[in-house]
Every structure is written in structure tokens, then in C-alpha cells.
C-alpha positions as a printed Julia matrix, in Angstrom:
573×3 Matrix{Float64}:
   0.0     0.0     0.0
   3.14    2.02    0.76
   4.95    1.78   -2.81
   1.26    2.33   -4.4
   0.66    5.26   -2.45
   4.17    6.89   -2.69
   3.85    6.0    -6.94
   0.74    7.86   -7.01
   2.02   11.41   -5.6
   5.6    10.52   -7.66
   4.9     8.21  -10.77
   9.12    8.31  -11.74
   9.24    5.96   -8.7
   7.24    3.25   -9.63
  10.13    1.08  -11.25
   9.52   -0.83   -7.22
   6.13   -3.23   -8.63
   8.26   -4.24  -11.44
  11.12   -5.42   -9.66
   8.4    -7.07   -7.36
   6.68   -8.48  -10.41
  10.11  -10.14  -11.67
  10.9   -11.21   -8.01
   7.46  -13.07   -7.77
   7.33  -14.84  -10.55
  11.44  -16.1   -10.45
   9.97  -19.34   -9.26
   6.84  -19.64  -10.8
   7.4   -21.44  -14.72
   7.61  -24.39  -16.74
  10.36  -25.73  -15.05
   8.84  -26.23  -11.44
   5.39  -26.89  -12.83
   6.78  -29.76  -14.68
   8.68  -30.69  -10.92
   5.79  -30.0    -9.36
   3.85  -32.74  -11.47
   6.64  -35.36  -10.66
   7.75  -35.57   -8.03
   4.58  -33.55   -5.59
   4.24  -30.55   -4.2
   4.15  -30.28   -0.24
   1.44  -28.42    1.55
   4.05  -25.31    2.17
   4.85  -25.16   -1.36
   1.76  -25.18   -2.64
   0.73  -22.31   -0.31
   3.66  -20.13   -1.11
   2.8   -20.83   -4.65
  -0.72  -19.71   -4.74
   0.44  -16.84   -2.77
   3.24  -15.37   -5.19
   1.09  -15.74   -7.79
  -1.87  -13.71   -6.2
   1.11  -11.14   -5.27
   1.95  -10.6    -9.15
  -1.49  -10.22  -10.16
  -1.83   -7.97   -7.24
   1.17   -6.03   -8.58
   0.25   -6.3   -12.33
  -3.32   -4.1   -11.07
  -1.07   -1.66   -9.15
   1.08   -0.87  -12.52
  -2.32   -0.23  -14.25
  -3.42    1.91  -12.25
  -0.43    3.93  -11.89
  -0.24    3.67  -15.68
  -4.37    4.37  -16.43
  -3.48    7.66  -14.47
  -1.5     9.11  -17.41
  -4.8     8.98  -18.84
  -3.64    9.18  -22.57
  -4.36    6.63  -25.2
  -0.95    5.06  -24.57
  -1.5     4.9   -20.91
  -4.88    2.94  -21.55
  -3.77    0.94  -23.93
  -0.65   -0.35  -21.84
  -2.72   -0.04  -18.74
  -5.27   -2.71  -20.6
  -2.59   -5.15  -21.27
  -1.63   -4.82  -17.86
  -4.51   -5.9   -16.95
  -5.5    -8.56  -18.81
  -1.98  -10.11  -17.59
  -3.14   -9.77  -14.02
  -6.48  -11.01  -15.04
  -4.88  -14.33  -16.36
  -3.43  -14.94  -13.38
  -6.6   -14.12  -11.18
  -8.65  -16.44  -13.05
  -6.31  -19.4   -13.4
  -5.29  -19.32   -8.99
  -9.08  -18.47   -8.21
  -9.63  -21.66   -9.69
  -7.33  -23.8    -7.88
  -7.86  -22.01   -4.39
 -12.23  -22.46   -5.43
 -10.76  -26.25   -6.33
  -9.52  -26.34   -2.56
 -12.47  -24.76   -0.85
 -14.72  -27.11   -1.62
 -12.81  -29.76   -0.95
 -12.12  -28.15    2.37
 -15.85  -27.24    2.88
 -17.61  -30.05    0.97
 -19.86  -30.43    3.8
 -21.54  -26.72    4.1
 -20.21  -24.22    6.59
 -21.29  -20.46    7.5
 -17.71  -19.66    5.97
 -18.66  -20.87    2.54
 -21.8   -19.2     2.59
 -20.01  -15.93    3.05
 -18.21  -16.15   -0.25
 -18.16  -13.45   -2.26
 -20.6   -13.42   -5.79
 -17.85  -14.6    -8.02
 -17.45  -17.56   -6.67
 -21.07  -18.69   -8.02
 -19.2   -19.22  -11.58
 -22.04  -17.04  -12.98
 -19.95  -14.62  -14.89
 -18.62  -15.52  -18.4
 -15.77  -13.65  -18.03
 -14.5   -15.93  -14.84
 -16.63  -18.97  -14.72
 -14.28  -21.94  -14.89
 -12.82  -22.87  -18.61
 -14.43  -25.54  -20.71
 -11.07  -26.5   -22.12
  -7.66  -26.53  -20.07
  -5.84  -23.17  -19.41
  -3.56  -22.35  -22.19
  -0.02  -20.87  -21.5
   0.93  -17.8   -23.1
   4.13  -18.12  -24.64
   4.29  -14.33  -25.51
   3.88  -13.19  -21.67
   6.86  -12.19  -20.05
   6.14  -14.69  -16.83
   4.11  -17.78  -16.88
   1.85  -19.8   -14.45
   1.98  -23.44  -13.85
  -1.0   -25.28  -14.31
  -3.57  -26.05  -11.97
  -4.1   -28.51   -9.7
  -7.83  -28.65  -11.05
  -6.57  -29.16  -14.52
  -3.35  -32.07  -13.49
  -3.84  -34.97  -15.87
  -4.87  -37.82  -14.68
  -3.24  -40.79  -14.47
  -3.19  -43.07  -17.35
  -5.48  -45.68  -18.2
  -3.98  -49.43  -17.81
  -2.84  -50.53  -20.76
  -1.8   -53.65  -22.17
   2.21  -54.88  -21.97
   2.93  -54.28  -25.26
   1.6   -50.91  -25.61
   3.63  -49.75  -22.37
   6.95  -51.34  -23.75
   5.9   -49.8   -27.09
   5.87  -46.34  -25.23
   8.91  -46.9   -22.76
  10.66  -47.7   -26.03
   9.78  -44.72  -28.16
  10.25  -42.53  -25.1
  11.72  -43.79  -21.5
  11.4   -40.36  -19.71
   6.88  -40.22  -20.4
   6.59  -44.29  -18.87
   8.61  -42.85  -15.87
   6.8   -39.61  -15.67
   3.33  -41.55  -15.9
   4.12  -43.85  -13.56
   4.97  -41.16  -10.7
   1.69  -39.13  -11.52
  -0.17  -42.2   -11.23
   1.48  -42.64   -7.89
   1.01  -38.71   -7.15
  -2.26  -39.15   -8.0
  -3.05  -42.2    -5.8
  -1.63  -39.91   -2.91
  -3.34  -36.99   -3.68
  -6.44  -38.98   -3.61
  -5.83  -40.07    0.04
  -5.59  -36.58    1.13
  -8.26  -34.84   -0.38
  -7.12  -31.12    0.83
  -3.43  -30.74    0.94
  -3.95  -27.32    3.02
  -5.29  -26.43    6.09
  -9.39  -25.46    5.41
  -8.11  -22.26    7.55
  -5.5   -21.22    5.39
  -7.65  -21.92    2.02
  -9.72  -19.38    3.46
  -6.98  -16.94    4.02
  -6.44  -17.58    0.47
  -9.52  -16.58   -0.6
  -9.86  -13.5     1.2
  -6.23  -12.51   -0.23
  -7.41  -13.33   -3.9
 -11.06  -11.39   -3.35
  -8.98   -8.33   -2.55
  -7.32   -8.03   -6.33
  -9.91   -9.39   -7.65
 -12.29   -6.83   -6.22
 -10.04   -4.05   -7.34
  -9.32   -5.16  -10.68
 -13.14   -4.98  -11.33
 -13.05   -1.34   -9.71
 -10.4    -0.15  -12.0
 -11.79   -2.02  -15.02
 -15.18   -0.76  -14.79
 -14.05    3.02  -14.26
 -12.36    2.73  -17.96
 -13.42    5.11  -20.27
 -16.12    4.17  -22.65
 -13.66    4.86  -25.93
 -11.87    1.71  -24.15
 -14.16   -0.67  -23.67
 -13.78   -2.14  -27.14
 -10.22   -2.51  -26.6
 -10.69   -4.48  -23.02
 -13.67   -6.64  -24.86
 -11.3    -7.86  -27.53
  -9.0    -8.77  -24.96
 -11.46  -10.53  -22.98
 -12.72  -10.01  -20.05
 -14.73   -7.02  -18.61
 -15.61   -4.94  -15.11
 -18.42   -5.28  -12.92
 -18.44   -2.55  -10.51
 -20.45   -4.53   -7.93
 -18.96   -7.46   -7.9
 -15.75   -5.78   -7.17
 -17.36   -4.43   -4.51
 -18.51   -7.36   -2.79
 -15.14   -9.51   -3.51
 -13.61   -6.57   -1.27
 -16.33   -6.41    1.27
 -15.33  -10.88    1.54
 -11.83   -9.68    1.7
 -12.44   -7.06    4.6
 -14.0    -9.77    6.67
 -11.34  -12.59    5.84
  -8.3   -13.2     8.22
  -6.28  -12.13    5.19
  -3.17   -9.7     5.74
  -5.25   -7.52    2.87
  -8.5    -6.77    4.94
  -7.33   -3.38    6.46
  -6.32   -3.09    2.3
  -9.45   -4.16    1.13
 -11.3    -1.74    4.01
  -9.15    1.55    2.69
  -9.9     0.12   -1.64
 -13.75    0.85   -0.1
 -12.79    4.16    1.4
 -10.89    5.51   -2.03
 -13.86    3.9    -4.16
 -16.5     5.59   -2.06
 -15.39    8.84   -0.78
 -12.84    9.46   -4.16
 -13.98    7.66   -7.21
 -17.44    7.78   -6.99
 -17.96   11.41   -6.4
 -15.46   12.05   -8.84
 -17.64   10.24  -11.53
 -20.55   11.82   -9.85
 -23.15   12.85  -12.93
 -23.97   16.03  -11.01
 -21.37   16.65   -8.71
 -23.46   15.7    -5.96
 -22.69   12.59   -4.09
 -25.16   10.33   -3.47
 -25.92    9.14    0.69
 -25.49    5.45   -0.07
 -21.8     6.22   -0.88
 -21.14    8.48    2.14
 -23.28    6.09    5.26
 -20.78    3.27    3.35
 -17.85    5.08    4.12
 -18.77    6.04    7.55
 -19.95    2.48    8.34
 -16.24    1.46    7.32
 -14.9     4.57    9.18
 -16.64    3.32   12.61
 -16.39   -0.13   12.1
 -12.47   -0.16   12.22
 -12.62    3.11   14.6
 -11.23    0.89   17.4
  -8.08   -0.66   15.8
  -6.89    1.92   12.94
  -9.72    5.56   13.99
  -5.78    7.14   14.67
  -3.98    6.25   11.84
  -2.84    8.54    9.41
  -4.54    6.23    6.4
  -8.02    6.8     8.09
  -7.78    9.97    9.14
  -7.31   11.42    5.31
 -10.6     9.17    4.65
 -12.78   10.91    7.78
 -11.42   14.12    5.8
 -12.9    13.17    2.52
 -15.89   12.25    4.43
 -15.87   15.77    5.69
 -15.37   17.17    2.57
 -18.32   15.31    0.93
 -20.89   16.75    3.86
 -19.44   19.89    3.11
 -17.63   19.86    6.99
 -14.55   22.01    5.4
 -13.12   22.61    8.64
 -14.09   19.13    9.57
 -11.72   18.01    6.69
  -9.22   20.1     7.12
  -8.92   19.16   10.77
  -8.45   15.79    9.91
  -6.4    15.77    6.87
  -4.02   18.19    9.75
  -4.13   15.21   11.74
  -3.22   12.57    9.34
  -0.2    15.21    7.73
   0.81   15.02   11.29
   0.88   11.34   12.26
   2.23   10.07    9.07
   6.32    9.38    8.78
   6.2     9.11    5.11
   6.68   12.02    3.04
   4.56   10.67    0.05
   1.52   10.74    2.58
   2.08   14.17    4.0
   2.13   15.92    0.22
  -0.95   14.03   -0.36
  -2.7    15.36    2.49
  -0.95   18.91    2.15
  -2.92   18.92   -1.74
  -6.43   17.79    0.45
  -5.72   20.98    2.51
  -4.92   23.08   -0.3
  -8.15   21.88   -2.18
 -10.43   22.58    0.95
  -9.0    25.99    1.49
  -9.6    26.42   -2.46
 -13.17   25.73   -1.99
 -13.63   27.61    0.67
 -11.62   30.81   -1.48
  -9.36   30.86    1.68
  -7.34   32.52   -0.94
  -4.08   33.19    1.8
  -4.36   29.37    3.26
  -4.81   27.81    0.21
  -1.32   29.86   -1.54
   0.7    28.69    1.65
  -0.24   25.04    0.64
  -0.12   24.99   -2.37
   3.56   27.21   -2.59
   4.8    24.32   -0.14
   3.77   21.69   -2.7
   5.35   23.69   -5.35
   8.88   23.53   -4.04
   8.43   19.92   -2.06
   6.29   17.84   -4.88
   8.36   16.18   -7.28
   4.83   15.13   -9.44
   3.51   18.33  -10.77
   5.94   21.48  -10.06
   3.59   22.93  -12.67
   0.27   22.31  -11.71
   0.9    23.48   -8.51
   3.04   26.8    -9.95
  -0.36   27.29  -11.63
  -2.69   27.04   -8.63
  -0.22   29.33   -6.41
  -0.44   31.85   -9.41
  -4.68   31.39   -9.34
  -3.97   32.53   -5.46
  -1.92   35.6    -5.82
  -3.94   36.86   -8.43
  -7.01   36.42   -6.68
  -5.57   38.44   -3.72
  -4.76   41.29   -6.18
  -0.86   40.6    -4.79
   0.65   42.05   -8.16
   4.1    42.49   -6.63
   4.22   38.78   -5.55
   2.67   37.71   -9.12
   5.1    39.52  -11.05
   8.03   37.27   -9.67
   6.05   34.0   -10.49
   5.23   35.58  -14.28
   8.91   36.01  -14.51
   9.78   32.06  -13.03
   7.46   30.77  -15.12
   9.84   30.59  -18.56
  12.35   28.59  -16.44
   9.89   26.59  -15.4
   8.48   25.44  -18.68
  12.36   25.03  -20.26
  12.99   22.57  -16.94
  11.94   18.87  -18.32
  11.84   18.06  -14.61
   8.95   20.44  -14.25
   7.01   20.22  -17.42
   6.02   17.09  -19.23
   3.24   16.31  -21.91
   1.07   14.8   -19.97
  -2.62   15.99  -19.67
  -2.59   17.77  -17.06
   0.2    20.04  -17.86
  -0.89   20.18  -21.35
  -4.28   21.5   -19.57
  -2.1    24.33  -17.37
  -0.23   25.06  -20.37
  -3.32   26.27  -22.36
  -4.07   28.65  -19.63
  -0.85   29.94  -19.07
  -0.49   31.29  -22.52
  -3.7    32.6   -21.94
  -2.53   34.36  -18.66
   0.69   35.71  -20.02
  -0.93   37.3   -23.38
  -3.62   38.83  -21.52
  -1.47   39.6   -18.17
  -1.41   43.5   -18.63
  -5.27   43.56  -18.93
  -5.9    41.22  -16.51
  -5.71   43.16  -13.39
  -8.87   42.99  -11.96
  -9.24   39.93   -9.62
 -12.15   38.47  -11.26
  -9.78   37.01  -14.93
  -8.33   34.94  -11.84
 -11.22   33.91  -10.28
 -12.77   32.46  -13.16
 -10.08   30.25  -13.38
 -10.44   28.83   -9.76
 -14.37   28.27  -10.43
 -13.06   26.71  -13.49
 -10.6    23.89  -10.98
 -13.79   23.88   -8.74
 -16.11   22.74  -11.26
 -13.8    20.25  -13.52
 -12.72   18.6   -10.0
 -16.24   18.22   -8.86
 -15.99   21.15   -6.05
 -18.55   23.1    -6.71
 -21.31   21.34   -4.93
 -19.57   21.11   -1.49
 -17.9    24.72   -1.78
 -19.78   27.02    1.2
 -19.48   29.92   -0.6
 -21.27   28.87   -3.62
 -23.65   31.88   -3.32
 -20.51   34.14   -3.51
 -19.45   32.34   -6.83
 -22.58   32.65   -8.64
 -22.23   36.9    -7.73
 -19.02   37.01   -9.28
 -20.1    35.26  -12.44
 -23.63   37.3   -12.43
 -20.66   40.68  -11.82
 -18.58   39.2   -14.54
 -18.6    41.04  -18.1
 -15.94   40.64  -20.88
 -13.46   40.25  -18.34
 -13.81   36.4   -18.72
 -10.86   34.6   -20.06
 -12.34   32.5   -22.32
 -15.61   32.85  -23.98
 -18.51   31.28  -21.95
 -16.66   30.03  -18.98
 -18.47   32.39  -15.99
 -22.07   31.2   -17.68
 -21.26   27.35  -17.18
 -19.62   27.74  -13.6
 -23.03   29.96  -13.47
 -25.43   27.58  -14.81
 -23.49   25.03  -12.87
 -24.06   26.53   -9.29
 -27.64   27.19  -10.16
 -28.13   22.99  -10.42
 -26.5    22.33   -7.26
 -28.77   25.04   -5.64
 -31.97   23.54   -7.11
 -32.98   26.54   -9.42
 -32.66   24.43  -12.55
 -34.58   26.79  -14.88
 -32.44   29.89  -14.11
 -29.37   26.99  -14.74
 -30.69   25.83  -18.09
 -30.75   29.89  -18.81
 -27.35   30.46  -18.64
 -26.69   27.16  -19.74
 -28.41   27.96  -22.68
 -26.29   31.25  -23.34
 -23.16   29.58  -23.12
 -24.25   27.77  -26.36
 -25.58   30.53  -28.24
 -22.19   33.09  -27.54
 -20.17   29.77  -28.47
 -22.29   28.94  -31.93
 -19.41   29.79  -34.46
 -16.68   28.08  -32.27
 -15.37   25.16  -33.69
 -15.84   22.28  -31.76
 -11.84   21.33  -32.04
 -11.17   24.77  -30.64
  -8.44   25.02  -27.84
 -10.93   25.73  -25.14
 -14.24   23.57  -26.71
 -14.68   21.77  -23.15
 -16.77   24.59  -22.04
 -19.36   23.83  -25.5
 -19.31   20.0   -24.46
 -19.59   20.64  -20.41
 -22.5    23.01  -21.31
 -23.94   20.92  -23.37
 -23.67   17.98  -20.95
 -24.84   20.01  -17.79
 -27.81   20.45  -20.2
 -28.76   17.43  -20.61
 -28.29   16.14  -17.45
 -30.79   18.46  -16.06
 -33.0    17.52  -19.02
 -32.96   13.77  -18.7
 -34.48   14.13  -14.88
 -38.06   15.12  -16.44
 -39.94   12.2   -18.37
 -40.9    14.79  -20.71
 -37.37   16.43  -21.18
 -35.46   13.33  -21.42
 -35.31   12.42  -25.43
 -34.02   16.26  -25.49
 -31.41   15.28  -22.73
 -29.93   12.45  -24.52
 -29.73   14.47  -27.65
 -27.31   16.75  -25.79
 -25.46   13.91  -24.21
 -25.22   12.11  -27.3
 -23.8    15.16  -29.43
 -21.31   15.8   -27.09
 -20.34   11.92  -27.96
 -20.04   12.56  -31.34
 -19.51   16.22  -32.4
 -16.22   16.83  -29.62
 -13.37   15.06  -29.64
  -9.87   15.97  -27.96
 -11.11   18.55  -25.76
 -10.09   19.24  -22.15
 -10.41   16.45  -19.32
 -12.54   14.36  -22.72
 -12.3    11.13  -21.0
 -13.42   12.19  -17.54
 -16.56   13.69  -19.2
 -16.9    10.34  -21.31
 -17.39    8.54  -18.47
 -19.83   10.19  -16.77
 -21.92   10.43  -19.64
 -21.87    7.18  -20.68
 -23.14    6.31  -16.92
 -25.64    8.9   -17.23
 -27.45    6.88  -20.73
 -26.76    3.77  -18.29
 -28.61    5.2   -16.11
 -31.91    5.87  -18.76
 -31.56    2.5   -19.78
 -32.13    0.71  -16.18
């Protein structure tokens, strides 16, 4: 959790799963399967097996979602394979350690009842193969066969037909005569491992099999053909009940599989939120989990930075920020304090704690080895908000080393996306002296991170965009965060109003143009207010759908993909 963590605040250091990847599967190939077959396997063996194997599928999902986070078509497209590696090795040890089980639990127990849904075989995708599992000759590890799939031994044949074979080939009559004694042996003892440790097993194999279906099914819609062809697909709820086994298991994982809940319920789900506002299944989850392991972990810096996302969600800012404090303060690793240093910066952002959130975020800045340059940005936002044009004029005049520094500047999205606005800032830097150009680009963070909705001052924001005249920075922008506010305070026709503007000042901009995520966010705000009246909806979809098919490229495209793909889900069900 450590090296996945400290790879998501600093990707350059993630070379740590792959030498764990090659380390894990050192042992695991052709060579001791085939010894394995011979000559047995004893009960120690075959548990450290299973186990390395579930740790390089574990690692395989860790690499994807490091590498999903790139979020580029490369990134996806390696991130995929990546997956489909780790899914390989999921499905082939779930069936040996499901083999196991029931031989372990043949005759009912509350334990087996408690399994998680996948292990009803009722999903195409990891129901047990008709034909034997096929090795992959092109993957850079392999995985031995298992012990569902051993041959059996051979049939009794007559003399001449076994000196026939002997003859042709000595080695196979030894080999078959040692499986058919392995086999005899095997047959004595019908479960070579404890029935407590196959259940450790299974909890340990829910928990990256629960997350792989997390991270498969939050893949962007323009991916899903590419994960289809490679086989297998997500299912959001079983992943969520394969973690939910594994929280419960006596697995080393279930404090793991209690924090995957935490990040998929107070982090991914309001991220993908088709509204921005989060719905209270997600958050009475996450405070069920919260108080459940408030006794053993309610003081540890891990749970703490949860209770603040909790905080943030019910719109408790100084709630958050009082936790996320405490967790910068208990945790030892740096990785973990810049992650909750960014919380605090965000909450203070929301808040327009202007001051607070510069301090942060000019800490990050010099400390963060991810994004020098997004957080460059956000400190520049700050100043400029406060009117500071002394201070601002020294960060104008860092900013060209900054984007000549490859160690600050890459071409990823995001800094593609600060980029944009930079050039934007600097051309227009001798106009823009009113505090408002800056502002605008705050509202604009707010809203594209889902802040809006749980930002106390809302009222405040929808005053400066009413205030706002051509001061705007880019055409349409205070009308969206305007129409935007009005939906999350329930005045939906004033919201479609403004929406409606942003579309008619916008008419004769191309749809490829450098800033044509405010067209397709208008358009989808639109039709997400639409779709909630039975008479409205056919015009909803419309909107949704053009913004499928007419915008392409645009600003933060897949983020918006995926929420509108779950929002025609949604119509569907």
C-alpha cells in the first residue's frame, strides 16, 4: 500500500512493482510446474505458490493503475494489457484455491456461505474454462497449471503398448508412472492445506480481484472495445462485494481491502458523480467502514485522510481540514504528507481561503516532485485572486524557467491543460488586473474537480459570475460555472438559462477549438438536467449524445466520457 501510495504522488518511482513483479514470478514457470507434477508438491509449497502468484497479479493491477493515471491513449492501452496479464493470473489461482475450498468445505459451513458473488461461476468472463488453461508463450512470466486441470493418471494398458511407449520414449513411462502414484496420494488426502488457510487464500485473492473490477469498470467508454477484444470485462459490484469478503477474511489484505472501499467511495465515486453531488449510499458506506475499524486503525494517518474526505463530501470544510491536519501530522512518510498537504490546499480552495490555500499549495510547489507545474499554476490562481501584483510579477517572470525545466514540465494531460491557460494568462497579463480574470479560473478547478457542490461559498461564486462582463478569459466560462451553481442550488430553470447562453455566444466556435470543453460541459450540464423530467429526457440524450459525437480531444474528454456514458446507463435501467 506504501509503494502504491508513494507511486501515485511521484509516478518516476514506480520502477519498485516491477522489480516485485520479476521477483514473484522467479519461481513460478515451466520448469517447477513440470517438478511439481513429478515428483509432488508439499502443503508449504503449494501455499507459497498460490500466494506469489496472487502477489503478481496484485502487482500487475497496481502498474495499471499507476499507468491508467496518465490517462492518454498510450497509458490505456498499456494499462489494458496490464490488466489482462493480471487477469490471467486471477482467473487461473481463483480456480485452484475455489478447487480447494470445496474440498475443504464439501460439507456446508457459515464460511462458505459468506463467499463473495464470483465464486457462483455465474460470470462468463470468470466462470471456470471448458477446455484446459492455455499458457501464453508471448507473456513475459508464466503460471503453472492447476491442480484442477493435473492430468490424470493413465489408463492401464496392455504390456505391449507400455513397452511400445517406454521404447519410443523412456522419460513419459517414468513420468506416468509417478503421476499415477502422485495421484493415488493426492487422492488419500483430499485437501493438501489447512481449510483455515484456504480461506486466508480466498480473502487474499477477493482483494485483487475486487479491485481489478473497480479499476476495469471506471475505464473510459472509448476503451471498452479494446478491453472486450481482450477478454474479459468490469463489474463494478462485484468488485465491490469480492472486497467487502476480503475485509472480513483473516487475510493480511483486509485493512487493504477496508481503505480500496474508502478511495472507491469517498474518491472515485464522487469524482464520476453525474452532477457533482454525491449520493448518501456512498457516504453512510464510508462512515460504516470509518466506525467499524474506529477501534483498531480511527488514529492512523490512512483513516484519518478518509474521515477528511468524508468531511469534505458533507461539506464539513473545517471538519476536513482538521483531519487531513491530523493525518499530515501522524504520518512518517513524506509521500503521505504531500498528499494530504494537496487535500488541505483543495479545501481551502473551496472555501476561497485565498491566503491558506497559496501557503499550501507554494509548499507543494517547491516539495512535490509530481507536478511542479500544476501546482506553480494554482499558487499563481492565489496571488492573483488576492490582487498581490508584486508577488505575481516574480512567479510571471519564473514561469519561462519553469516550462524550459523537463523536470517540471512534461506532456502529460494535465500540464498540457495548465499550459493552455498559461499562454492565456501571459498574453492577456497586462489587462488582466482585476481579480475576477483569476477567479474564473479557480471556479473553473472547482467545477472540472467536482468542487462546486460542497464549496460554502457557492452563493458568492454565482455573484461574481452574475458581476462578470468581458473580463472572462475565455468565452462562456463564468455562464457554465453559473449555470453550474444554479443545479446544485436547485434553481434548474435559471441553470438551463445560462446554460443555454453559453451555447448561443459559443455557436461559431469550432468544436476542435483550444478551449471547446466549455461547448461539451454546457452541453452535458444540459442534458443532465433535461434527462431528470420524463418529458425532457429524449431532449437530454440528444445533448449527451452530441457531445459523444460532435467533440473530440477537448479538455479532461475522457473524464466527461465517463460520466456520460453512466448517465445513458442510467436511462436505460
Amino acid at each position: 500500500m506504501y509503494y502504491l501510495i508513494r507511486d501515485l504522488v511521484d509516478p518516476s518511482e514506480c520502477s519498485v512493482p516491477k522489480s516485485l513483479e520479476r521477483r514473484c514470478a522467479s519461481d513460478i514457470g515451466w520448469l517447477k510446474s513440470m517438478r511439481n507434477k513429478v515428483f509432488g508438491e508439499t502443503t508449504q509449497s503449494l501455499t507459497d505458490r498460490l500466494e506469489t502468484q496472487i502477489i503478481l497479479a496484485d502487482t500487475q493491477v497496481s502498474i495499471a493503475i499507476l499507468t491508467f493515471l496518465q490517462q492518454d491513449i498510450a497509458g490505456y492501452v498499456k494499462g489494458g494489457w496490464t490488466l489482462r496479464k493480471a487477469w490471467k493470473v486471477y482467473q487461473h489461482t481463483y480456480q485452484q484455491i475455489l478447487g480447494l475450498y470445496k474440498k475443504a468445505f464439501k460439507n456446508g459451513t457459515p464460511a462458505q456461505q459468506q463467499t463473495p458473488l464470483f465464486l457462483n461461476c455465474d460470470l462468463p468472463s470468470w466462470s471456470q474454462p471448458t477446455t484446459p488453461y492455455q499458457e501464453d508463450n508471448n507473456n513475459d512470466w508464466s503460471v503453472p497449471s492447476s491442480l484442477a486441470s493435473t492430468p490424470t493418471s493413465l489408463s492401464p494398458k496392455p504390456l505391449t503398448h507400455h513397452q511400445h511407449s517406454f521404447l519410443k520414449n523412456p522419460l513419459a513411462a517414468f513420468f506416468g508412472s509417478h503421476q499415477q502414484q502422485t495421484n493415488q496420494n493426492t487422492s488419500t488426502n483430499e485437501c493438501p492445506i489447512p481449510a483455515d488457510t484456504i480461506a486466508r487464500l480466498l480473502g487474499a485473492i477477493s482483494f485483487g480481484y475486487g479491485t481489478f473490477q473497480l479499476c476495469m469498470s471506471l475505464l473510459p467508454p472509448s476503451m471498452l472495445k479494446l478491453i472486450h477484444f481482450l477478454g474479459f470485462t468490469g463489474d463494478r459490484a462485484r468488485g465491490v462485494e469480492a472486497l467487502m469478503f476480503c475485509k472480513t477474511s483473516r487475510d493480511m489484505r483486509a485493512p487493504l481491502a477496508t481503505l480500496t472501499l474508502l478511495w472507491y467511495h469517498t474518491i472515485v465515486r464522487p469524482f464520476f458523480s453525474q452532477n457533482g453531488l454525491y449520493s448518501k449510499s456512498s457516504l453512510n458506506a464510508a462512515k460504516i467502514l470509518l466506525e467499524d475499524n474506529d477501534p483498531e486503525f480511527g488514529t492512523s494517518a490512512f483513516f484519518l485522510f478518509f474521515q477528511g474526505r468524508v468531511c469534505r463530501l458533507q461539506s464539513d470544510i473545517p471538519g476536513a481540514i482538521q483531519a487531513f491536519q491530523g493525518a499530515l501530522e501522524k504520518s512518517p512518510q513524506r509521500e503521505v504528507q504531500l498528499l494530504c498537504l494537496h487535500e488541505i490546499g483543495w479545501c481551502y480552495l473551496a472555501t476561497l481561503s485565498y491566503v491558506e490555500a497559496f501557503h499550501s499549495f507554494n509548499i507543494l510547489k517547491k516539495r512535490s516532485r509530481w507536478s511542479k507545474y500544476f501546482y506553480t499554476y494554482l499558487t499563481l490562481l492565489c496571488l492573483g485572486s488576492l490582487d498581490n501584483r508584486k508577488e505575481l510579477d516574480k512567479f510571471v517572470q519564473s514561469l519561462s524557467s519553469l516550462q524550459s525545466d523537463p523536470s517540471t514540465y512534461s506532456t502529460n494531460q494535465l500540464d498540457d491543460f495548465v499550459q493552455k491557460r498559461l499562454d492565456k494568462l501571459l498574453d492577456t497579463f497586462k489587462v488582466a488586473s482585476r481579480p475576477i480574470y483569476f477567479k474564473l479560473f479557480i471556479y473553473e478547478l472547482l467545477y472540472l474537480w467536482s468542487l462546486l457542490a460542497s464549496a460554502p461559498p457557492i452563493t458568492l461564486i454565482v455573484q461574481d459570475c452574475l458581476s462578470c462582463q468581458d473580463e472572462e478569459p475565455m468565452v462562456g466560462l463564468s455562464k457554465l460555472i453559473l449555470g453550474a451553481s444554479l443545479n446544485y442550488l436547485g434553481r434548474k430553470t435559471e441553470a438551463l438559462t445560462a446554460l443555454e447562453s453559453v451555447l448561443l455566444a459559443r455557436k461559431d466556435t469550432p468544436t476542435n477549438a483550444p478551449d471547446a470543453h466549455i461547448t461539451a460541459f454546457a452541453l452535458y450540464e444540459m442534458g443532465i438536467i433535461l434527462i431528470q423530467n420524463y418529458e425532457t429526457q429524449e431532449e437530454g440524450r440528444a445533448c449527451l449524445l452530441k457531445v459523444q459525437s460532435s467533440f473530440k480531444g477537448f479538455d479532461f474528454e475522457s473524464r466527461l466520457s465517463v460520466r456520460i456514458h453512466g448517465a445513458l446507463r442510467s436511462m436505460e435501467e
